[in-house]
C-alpha positions in Angstrom: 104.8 109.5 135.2 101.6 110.0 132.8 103.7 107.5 130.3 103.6 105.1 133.2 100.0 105.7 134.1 99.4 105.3 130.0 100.7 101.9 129.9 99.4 100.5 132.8 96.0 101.8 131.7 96.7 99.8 128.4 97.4 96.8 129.9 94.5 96.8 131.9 92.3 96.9 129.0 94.2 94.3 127.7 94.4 92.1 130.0 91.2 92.2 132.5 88.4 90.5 130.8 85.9 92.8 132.0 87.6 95.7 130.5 88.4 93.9 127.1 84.6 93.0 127.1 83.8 96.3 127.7 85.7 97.6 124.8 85.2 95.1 122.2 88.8 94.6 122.4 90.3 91.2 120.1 93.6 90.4 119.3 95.2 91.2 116.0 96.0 88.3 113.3 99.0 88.5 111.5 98.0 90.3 109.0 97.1 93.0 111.2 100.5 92.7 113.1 102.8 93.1 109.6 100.8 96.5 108.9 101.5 97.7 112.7 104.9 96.5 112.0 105.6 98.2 108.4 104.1 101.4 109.7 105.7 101.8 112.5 109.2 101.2 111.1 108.5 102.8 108.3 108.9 106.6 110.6 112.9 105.6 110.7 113.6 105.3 107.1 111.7 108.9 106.3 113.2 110.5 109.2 116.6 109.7 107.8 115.4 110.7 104.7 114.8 114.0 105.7 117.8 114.7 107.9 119.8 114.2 104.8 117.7 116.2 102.6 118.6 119.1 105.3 121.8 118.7 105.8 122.2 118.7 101.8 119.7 121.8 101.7 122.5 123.6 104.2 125.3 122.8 102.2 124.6 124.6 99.2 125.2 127.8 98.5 122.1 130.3 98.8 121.9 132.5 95.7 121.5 136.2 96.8 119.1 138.4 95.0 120.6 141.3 93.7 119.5 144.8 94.5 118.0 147.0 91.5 120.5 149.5 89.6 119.7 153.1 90.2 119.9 155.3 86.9 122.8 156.3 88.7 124.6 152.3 88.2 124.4 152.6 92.7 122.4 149.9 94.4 122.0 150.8 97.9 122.4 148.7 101.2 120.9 149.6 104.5 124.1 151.8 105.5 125.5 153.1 102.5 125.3 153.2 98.6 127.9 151.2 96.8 129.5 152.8 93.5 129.4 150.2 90.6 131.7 150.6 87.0 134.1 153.3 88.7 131.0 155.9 88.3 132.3 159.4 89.7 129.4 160.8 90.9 
């Protein structure tokens, strides 16, 4: 409904005199109409380009940062210490 209202609102300005008057509206040359053109397309092309950077970004592997030694050669995790090198202790 507000797109509605939107448009028609446009096309008022547009298109009643008064209301163009009003708002120093003038058409565009074609110029003007390329650069509307270019920019607007232009949103397709990046939005492409960035879906593909995230679907390439979610395909590689995520390198893990690995926890710091303990004297000990134990790293601990949130529920329990892991033994690295076959340490006895």
């Amino acid at each position: 409904m507000t797109a509605a209202v939107g448009i028609l609102l446009n096309a008022l300005l547009v298109f009643v005199p008064f209301l163009a008057g009003a708002f120093r509206l003038v058409p565009l040359t074609l110029v003007q109409w390329v650069i509307v053109l270019c920019a607007s397309f232009a949103v397709f092309p990046l939005g492409e380009l960035y879906k593909a950077l995230a679907r390439l970004a979610e395909r590689r592997p995520r390198r893990v940062a690995k926890a710091p030694l303990s004297a000990a050669g134990t790293f601990r995790t949130r529920k329990r210490r892991i033994r690295l090198h076959g340490n006895s202790r």
